[in-house]
C-alpha positions as CSV (number, residue, x, y, z in Angstrom):
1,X,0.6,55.3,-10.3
2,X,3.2,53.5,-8.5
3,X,6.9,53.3,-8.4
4,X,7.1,49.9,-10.1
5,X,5.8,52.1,-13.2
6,X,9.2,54.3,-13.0
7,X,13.0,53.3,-13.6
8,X,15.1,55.3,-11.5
9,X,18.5,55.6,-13.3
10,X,21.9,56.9,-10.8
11,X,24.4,55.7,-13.4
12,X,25.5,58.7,-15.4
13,X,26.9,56.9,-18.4
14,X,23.4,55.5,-18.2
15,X,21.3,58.2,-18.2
16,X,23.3,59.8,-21.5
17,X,23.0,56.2,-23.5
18,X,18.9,56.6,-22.7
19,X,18.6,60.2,-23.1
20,X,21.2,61.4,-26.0
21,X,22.3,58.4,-27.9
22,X,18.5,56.3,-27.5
23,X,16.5,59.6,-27.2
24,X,14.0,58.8,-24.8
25,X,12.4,61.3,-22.5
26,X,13.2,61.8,-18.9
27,X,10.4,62.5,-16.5
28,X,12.6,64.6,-13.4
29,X,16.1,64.4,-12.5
30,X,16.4,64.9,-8.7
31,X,18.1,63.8,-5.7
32,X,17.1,60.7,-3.4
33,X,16.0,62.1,-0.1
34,X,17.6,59.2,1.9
35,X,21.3,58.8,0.1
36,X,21.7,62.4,-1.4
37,X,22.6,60.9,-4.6
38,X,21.2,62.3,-7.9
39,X,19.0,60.4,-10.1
40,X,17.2,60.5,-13.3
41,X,13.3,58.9,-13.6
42,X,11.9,57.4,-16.6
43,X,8.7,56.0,-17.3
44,X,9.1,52.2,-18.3
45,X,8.0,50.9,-21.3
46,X,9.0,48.7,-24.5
47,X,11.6,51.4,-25.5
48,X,13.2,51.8,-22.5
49,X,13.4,48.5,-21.7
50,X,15.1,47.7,-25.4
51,X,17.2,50.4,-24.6
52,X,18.2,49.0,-21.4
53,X,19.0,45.5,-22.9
54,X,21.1,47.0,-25.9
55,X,23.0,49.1,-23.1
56,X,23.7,45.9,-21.1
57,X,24.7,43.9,-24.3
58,X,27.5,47.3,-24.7
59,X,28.5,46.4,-20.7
């Protein structure tokens, strides 16, 4: 596995649209080592990448 095989989400708003509203499963939520800023990985796939369109069409 690679990381071109992961989305890493920092947007909040994000992360709640793909986890609560969309219902897809999250694989860790834990900071970047570099920034300090939290994030949320994914695996991608067709869901999550529909999911990520309809969010963008919302934007």
């Amino acid at each position: 596995m690679d990381r071109t095989q992961f989305f890493f989400c920092y947007n909040k708003e994000l992360f709640t649209f793909l986890h609560d509203v969309k219902c897809i499963d999250y694989i860790t939520i834990a900071k970047n080592q570099n920034t300090d800023k939290t994030f949320s990985m994914f695996y991608k796939n067709d869901d999550l990448q529909k999911a990520l369109d309809e969010y963008k069409q919302l934007h």
